[in-house]
C-alpha positions in Angstrom: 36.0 15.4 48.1 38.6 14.7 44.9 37.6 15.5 41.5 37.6 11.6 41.1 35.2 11.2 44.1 32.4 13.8 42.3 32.9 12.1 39.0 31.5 8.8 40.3 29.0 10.4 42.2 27.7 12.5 39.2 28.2 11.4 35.7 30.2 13.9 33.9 31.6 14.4 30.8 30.6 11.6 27.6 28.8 10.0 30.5 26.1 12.2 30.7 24.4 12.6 27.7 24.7 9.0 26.8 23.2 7.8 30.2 20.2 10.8 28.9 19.8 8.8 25.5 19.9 5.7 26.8 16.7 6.7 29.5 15.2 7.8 26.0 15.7 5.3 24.0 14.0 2.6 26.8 11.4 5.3 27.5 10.8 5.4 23.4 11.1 1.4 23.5 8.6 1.1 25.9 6.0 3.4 25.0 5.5 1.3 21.3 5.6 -1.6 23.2 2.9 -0.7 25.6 1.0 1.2 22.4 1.4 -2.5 20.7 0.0 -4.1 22.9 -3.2 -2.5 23.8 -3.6 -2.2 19.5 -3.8 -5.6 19.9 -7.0 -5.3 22.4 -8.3 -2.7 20.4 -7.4 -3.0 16.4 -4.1 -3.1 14.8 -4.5 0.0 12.9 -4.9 2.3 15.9 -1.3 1.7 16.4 0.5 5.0 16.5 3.2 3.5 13.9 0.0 2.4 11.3 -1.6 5.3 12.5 1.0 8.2 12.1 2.2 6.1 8.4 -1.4 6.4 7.3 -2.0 10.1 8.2 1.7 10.6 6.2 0.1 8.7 3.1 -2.8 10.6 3.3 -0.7 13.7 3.3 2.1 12.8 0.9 1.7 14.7 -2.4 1.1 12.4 -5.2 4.5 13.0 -7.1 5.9 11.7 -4.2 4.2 8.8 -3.9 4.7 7.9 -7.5 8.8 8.4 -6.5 8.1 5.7 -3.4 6.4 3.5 -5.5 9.1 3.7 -8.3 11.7 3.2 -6.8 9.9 1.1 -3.4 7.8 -0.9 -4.9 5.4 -3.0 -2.8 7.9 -2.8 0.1 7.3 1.1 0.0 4.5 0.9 3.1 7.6 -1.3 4.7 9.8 1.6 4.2 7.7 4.0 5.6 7.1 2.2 8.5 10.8 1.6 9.4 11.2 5.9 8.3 9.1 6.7 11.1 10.7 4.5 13.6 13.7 5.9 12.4 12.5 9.8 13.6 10.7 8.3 16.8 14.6 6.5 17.4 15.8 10.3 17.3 13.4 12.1 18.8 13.5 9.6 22.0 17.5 10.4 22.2 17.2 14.0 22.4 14.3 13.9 25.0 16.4 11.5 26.7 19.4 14.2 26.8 16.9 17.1 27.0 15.4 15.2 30.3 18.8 15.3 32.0 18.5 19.3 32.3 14.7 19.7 31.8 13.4 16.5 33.1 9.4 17.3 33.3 10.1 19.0 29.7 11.6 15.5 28.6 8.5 13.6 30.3 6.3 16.1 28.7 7.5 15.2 25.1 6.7 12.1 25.1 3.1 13.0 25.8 3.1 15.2 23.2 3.9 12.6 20.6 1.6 10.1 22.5 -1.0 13.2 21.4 0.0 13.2 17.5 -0.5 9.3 17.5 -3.9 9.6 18.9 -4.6 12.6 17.0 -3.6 10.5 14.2 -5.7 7.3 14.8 -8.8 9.0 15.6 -8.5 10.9 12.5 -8.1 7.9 9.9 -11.1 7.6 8.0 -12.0 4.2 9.4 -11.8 5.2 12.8 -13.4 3.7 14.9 -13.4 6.5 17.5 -11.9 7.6 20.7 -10.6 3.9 21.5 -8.5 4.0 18.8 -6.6 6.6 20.6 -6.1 4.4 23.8 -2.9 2.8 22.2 -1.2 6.2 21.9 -2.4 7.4 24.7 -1.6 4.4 27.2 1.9 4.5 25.4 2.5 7.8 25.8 2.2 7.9 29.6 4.4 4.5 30.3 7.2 6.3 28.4 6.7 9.5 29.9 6.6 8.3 33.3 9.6 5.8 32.7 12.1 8.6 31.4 11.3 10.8 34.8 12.1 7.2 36.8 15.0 6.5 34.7 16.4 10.2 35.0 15.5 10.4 38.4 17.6 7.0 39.1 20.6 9.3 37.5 20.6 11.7 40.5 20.3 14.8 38.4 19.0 18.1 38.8 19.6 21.6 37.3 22.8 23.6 39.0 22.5 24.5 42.3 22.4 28.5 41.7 25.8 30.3 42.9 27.8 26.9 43.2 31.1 27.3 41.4 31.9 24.6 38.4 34.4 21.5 39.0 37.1 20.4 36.3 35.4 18.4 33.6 31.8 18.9 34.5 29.4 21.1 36.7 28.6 20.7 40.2 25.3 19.4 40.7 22.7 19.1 44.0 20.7 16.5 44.3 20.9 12.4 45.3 23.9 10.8 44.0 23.9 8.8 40.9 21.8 5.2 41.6 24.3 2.8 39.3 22.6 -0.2 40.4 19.4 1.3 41.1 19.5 3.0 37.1 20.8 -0.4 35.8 18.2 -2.6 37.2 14.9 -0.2 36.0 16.6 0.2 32.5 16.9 -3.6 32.1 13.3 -4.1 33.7 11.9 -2.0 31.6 13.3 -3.3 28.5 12.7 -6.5 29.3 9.3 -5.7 29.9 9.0 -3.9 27.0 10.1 -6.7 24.8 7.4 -9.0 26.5 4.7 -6.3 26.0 5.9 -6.1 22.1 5.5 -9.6 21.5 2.5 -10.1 23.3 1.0 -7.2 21.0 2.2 -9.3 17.9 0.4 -11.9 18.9 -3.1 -10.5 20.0 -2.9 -8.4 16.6 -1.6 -11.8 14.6 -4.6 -13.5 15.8 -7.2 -10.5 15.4 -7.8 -11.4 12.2 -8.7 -15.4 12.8 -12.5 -15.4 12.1 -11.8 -13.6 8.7 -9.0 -16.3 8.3 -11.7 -18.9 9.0 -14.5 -17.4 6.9 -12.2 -17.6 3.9 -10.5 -21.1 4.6 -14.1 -22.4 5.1 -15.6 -20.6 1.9 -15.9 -23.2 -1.1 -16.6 -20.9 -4.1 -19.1 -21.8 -6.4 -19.5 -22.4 -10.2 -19.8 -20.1 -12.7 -23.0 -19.8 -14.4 -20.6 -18.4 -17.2 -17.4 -19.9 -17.1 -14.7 -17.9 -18.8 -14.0 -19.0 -22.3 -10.9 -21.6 -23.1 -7.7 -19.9 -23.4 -7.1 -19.9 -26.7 -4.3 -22.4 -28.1 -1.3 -20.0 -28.9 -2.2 -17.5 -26.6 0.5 -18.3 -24.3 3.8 -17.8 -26.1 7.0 -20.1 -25.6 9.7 -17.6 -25.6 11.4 -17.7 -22.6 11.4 -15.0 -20.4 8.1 -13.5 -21.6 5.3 -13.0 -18.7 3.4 -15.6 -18.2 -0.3 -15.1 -19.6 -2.2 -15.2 -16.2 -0.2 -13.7 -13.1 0.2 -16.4 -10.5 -1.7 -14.3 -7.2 2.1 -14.6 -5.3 2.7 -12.7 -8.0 0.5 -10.2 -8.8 0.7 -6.8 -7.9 -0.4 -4.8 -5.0 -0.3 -0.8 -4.9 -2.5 0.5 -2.2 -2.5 2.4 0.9 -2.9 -0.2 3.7 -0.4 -0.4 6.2 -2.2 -3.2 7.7 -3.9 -5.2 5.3 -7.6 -5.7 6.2 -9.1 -9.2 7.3 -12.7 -8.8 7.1 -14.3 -12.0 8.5 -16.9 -13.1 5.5 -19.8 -14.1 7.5 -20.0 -10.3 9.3 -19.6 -8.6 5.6 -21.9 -6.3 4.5 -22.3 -4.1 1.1 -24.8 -1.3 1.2 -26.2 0.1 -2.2 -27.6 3.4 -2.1 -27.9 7.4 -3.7 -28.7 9.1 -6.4 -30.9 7.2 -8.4 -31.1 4.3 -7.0 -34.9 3.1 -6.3 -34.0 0.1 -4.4 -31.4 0.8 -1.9 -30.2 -2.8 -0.2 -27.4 -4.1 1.8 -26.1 -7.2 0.9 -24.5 -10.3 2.6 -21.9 -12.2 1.4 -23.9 -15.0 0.8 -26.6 -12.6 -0.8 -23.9 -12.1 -3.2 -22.6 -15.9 -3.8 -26.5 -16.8 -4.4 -26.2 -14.1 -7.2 -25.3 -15.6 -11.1 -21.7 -15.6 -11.3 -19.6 -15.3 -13.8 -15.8 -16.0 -14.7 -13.5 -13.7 -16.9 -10.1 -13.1 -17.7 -9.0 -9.4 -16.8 -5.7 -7.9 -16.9 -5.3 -5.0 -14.5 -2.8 -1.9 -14.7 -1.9 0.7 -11.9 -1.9 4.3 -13.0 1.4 4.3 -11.0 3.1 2.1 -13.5 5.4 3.6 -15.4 6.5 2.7 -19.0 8.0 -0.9 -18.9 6.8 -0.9 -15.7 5.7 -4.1 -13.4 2.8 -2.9 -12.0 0.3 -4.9 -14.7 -1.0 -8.1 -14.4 -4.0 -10.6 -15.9 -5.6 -12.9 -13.8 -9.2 -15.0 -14.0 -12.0 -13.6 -11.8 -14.8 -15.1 -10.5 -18.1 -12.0 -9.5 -21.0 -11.2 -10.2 -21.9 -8.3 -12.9 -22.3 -5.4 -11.0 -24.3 -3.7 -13.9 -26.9 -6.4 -12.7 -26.6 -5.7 -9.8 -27.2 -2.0 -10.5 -29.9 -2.4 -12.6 -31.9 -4.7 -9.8 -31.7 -1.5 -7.8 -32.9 0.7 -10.3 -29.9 2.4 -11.7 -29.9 3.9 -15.0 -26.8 4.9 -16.4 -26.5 8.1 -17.3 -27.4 7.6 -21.4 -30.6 6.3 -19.7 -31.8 8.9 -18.3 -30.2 8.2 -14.7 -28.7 11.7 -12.3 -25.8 9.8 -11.1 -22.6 9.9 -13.3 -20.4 8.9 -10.8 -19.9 5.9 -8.5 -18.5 5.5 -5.2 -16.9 2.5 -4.2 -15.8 2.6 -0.2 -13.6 0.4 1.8 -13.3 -0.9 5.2 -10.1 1.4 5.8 -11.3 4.4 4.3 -10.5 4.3 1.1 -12.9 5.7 -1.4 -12.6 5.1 -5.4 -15.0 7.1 -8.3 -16.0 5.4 -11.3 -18.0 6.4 -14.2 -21.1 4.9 -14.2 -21.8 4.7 -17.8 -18.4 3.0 -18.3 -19.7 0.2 -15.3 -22.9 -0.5 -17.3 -21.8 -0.5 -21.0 -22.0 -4.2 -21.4 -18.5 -4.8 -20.0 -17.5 -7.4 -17.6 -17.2 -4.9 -14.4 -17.7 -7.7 -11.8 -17.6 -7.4 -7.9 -15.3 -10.4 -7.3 -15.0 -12.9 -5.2 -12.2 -15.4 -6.3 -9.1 -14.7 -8.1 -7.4 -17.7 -9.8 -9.5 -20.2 -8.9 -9.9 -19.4 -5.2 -11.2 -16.6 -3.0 -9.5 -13.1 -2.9 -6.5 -13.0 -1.0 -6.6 -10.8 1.9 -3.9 -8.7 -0.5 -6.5 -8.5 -3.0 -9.0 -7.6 -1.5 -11.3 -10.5 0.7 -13.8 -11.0 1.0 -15.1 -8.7 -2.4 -13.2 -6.0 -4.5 -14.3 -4.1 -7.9 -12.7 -4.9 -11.1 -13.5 -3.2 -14.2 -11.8 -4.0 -17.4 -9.9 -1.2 -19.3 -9.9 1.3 -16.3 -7.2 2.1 -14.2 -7.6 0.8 -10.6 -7.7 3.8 -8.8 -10.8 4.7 -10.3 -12.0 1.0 -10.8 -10.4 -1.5 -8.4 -11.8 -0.5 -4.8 -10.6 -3.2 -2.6 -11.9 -4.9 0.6 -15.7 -3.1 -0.5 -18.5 -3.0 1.8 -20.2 0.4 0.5 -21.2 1.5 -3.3 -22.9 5.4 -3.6 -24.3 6.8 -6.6 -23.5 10.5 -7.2 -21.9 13.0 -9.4 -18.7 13.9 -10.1 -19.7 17.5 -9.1 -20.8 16.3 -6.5 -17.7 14.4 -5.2 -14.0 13.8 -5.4 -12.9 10.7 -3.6 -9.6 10.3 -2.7 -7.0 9.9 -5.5 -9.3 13.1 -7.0 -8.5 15.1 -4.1 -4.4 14.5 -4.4 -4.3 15.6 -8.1 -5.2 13.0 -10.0 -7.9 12.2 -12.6 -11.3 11.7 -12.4 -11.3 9.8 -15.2 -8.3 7.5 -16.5 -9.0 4.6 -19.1 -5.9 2.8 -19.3 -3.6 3.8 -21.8 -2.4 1.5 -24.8 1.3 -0.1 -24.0 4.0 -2.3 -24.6 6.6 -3.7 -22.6 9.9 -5.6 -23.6 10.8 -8.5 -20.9 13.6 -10.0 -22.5 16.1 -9.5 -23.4 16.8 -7.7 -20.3 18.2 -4.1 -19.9 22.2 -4.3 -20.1 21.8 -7.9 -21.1 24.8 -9.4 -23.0 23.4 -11.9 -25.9 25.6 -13.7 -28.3 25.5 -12.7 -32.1 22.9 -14.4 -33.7 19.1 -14.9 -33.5 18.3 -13.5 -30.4 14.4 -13.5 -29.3 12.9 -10.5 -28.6 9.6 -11.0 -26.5 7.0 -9.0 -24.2 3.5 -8.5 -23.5 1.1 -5.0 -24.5 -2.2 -4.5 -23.4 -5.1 -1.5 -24.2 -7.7 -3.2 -22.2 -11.7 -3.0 -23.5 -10.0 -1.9 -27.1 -7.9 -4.9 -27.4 -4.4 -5.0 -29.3 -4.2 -5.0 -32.9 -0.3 -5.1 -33.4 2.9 -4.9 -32.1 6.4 -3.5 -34.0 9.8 -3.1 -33.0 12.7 -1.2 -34.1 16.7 -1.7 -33.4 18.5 1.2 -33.0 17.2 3.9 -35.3 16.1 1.0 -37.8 13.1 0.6 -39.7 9.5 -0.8 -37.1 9.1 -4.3 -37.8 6.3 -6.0 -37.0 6.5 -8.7 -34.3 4.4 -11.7 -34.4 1.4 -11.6 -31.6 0.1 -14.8 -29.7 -3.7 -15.7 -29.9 -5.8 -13.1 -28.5 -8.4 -14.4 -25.2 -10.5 -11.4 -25.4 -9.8 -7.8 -25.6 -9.7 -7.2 -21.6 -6.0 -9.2 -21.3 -3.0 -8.5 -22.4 -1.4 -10.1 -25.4 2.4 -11.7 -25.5 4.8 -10.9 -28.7 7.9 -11.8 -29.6 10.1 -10.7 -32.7 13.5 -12.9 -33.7 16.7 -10.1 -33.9 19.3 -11.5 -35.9 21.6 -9.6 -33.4 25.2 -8.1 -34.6 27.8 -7.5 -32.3 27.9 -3.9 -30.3 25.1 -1.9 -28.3 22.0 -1.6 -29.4 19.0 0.1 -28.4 15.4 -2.4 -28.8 11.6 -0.3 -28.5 8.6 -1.5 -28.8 5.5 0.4 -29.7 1.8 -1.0 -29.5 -1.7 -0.7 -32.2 -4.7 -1.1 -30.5 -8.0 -2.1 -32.2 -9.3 2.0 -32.7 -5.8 1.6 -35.0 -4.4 4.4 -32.6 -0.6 3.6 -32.6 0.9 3.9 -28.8 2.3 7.7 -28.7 6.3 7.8 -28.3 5.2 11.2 -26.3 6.6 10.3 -22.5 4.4 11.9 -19.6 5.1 10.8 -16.3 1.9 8.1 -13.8 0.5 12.1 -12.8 -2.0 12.8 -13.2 -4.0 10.3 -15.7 -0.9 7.4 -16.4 2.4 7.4 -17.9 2.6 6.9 -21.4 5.6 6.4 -24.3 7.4 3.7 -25.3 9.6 0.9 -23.7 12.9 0.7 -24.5 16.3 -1.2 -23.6 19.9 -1.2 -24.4 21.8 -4.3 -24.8 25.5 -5.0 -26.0 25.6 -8.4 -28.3 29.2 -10.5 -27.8 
């Protein structure tokens, strides 16, 4: 037999290890496809992609995830998603190439990843239990069992012991290579794979449709107590400024949900119980909706915004009082006498939030909302109810997608952002924020309008100053104030010279405590100093 002859017989050379990563990478292909699809029979977060992303988030030290969110945004979960089907790409090569030498070793590592994904699901904190690791699982042994076929198809084994080498490659024993026969199971398999994928999308697409329903069907109430008029001159013409209430397309989101929740409305349920409380109840939505509501402009701020940052926003809320609500069940705050000086707001994917409980029953308007805007919570946003509680930052305040609220202690408990090094208390800091002119923005000499918005929610903002360059603070003239829980917009004419120039802004709230020029990062209690950009006038 020629050399020729064994090289088409055996696949030598480049051939080899790309045949290897090619069985890997349909082995890999198929395994998520399969895993996708029975997610979709049993819940789209026991996915091993959701599921492995969510154990990361859990694990990820918190300066990091202020980096991801920095420099991310809200398309940091999409990021994460696409990082760990980055490492699954490689890690389905190399067993691909490992398989051509160890084959059973190759099979066996793809059920060892099939293991971390379950490991992974059944280890989220909104588990559901050992089904959620059937999507890894089931996964895990289509892959496995497709890379032995698909090496097997090759016709290679390890070196026959004692047989001498060939020029450019080994000799091996064993069947020769299957072209065909490898060709057509790669190509079935992907093909099936692809149908399996999309299948998945849909039965998870459409897992959510009696939440959908619930919330196209809900018509919201009116308030008992509307929120007040906008006052006239508390939105501000200067162009460029933010607009005083945050369209909901618009508003932030910063949270750990790789899969955002759809909680069908008419199955909701919020339980009420702990430390002090004399009437423990669990409450339906429409226990809730037959509660007085009330309607109130809030602006809310992430403790992962930093300085000048985006992650603020105001918006009307529709709820009802949850001091009320407290109260009903007997809970004292703890100036009254009552044990529990923490409370624990719980989501349906784990997520658990502390907030003080004197701070929820001071007379502010900490609501459990149910619109947003003039309609029901997005999903985003938490539907069907979330927290909001004016001048807090939302990791201790803004639990989203609620269906449980414990009273305890802060001894007693650190929820989840407490645990990963941050705060267990954190009212929001005073700030101010320039939003035009923009950073490296190019003006022409003249009057040039300076604008922005600052807030120190629940302390409301007394006044707002900026200096050029190393100039003199000049006081800028504030729009009409709605109520001290939103944010107010300013603006300041420049009569603009040509050259660079630096513009900062600093804020006053009502306690008359000037906003410090001090800068500390969003770890572990919110970023703070002062908002500055540079500009070059024409």
């Amino acid at each position: 037999m020629t050399n020729g002859e064994k090289k088409r017989r055996n696949p030598h050379g480049r051939l080899r290890p790309a045949l290897g990563a090619l069985s890997g990478a349909v082995a890999g292909f198929a395994a998520l496809a399969v895993a996708e699809l029975v997610s979709g029979w049993v819940r789209p977060q026991a996915g091993p992609v959701i599921a492995v992303g969510g154990a990361a988030i859990d694990r990820t030290p918190a300066a990091v995830k202020s980096w991801a969110v920095r420099n991310f945004g809200t398309d940091d979960k999409l990021v994460l998603e696409f990082g760990i089907l980055f490492v699954l790409a490689l890690f389905a090569l190399a067993l691909g190439v490992l398989a051509l030498r160890h084959r059973r070793s190759g099979s066996a590592g793809v059920l060892l990843f099939g293991a971390v994904g379950a490991a992974a699901a059944v280890g989220r904190p909104d588990s559901t239990g050992l089904t959620d690791t059937l999507p890894s699982a089931a996964g895990a042994v289509v892959g496995a069992g497709l890379l032995f076929l698909l090496v097997g198809r090759l016709g290679i084994r390890d070196p026959a012991p004692g047989r001498p080498g060939v020029p450019g490659g080994d000799t091996f024993e064993g069947p020769q290579w299957e072209r065909r026969g490898f060709v057509l199971a790669a190509s079935a398999a992907a093909a099936a794979s692809v149908g399996a994928g999309a299948l998945g999308r849909v039965l998870n697409g459409s897992s959510g449709r009696d939440a959908v329903a619930s919330r196209d069907d809900l018509v919201l109430p009116a308030p008992a107590s509307p929120a007040p008029a906008v006052p006239e001159g508390a939105r501000s013409r200067v162009s460029g400024i933010s607009p005083f209430t945050t369209p909901n397309r618009s508003f932030y989101r910063v949270d750990t949900a790789l899969v955002v929740p759809k909680v069908d409305a008419t199955a909701w349920r919020l339980r009420i119980h702990g430390l002090g409380v004399a009437r423990p109840v669990t409450l339906s939505f429409d226990d809730l909706l037959r509660q007085e509501l009330i309607e109130r402009d809030i602006t809310l701020t992430c403790v992962s915004n930093e300085v000048g940052g985006p992650y603020v926003g105001n918006a009307r809320w529709l709820g009802i009082r949850l001091a009320d609500l407290l109260a009903e069940c007997g809970v004292r705050p703890p100036s009254g006498g009552g044990p529990a000086d923490q409370l624990v707001a719980r989501s349906v994917d784990g997520m658990t939030i502390g907030s003080p409980v004197e701070d929820v029953m001071d007379g502010r308007d900490a609501l459990l909302a149910v619109g947003m805007n003039g309609e029901p919570l997005p999903f985003e946003h938490g539907f069907p109810v979330r927290m909001v509680v004016p001048g807090l930052y939302g990791y201790v305040s803004a639990c989203k997608w609620i269906k449980d609220i414990e009273l305890t202690t802060f001894d007693a408990y650190d929820p989840y952002w407490v645990r990963r090094e941050w705060a267990r208390r954190a009212p929001v800091k005073t700030q101010s924020r320039i939003d035009t002119p923009k950073p490296f923005a190019r003006p022409r000499a003249g009057t040039v309008m300076v604008g922005g918005v600052a807030w120190a929610q629940h302390r409301g903002i007394d006044k707002v100053e900026v200096r050029v360059d190393d100039g003199p603070w000049r006081q800028a003239r504030l729009a009409a104030e709605d109520s001290r829980d939103t944010w107010r917009q300013w603006s300041f004419p420049w009569q603009a010279t040509k050259g660079g120039h630096t513009l900062t802004v600093r804020a006053t709230d009502r306690t008359g405590a000037v906003q410090t020029e001090k800068r500390a990062r969003t770890v572990p209690d919110g970023a703070s100093g002062r908002h500055s950009v540079v500009v070059t006038v024409d």
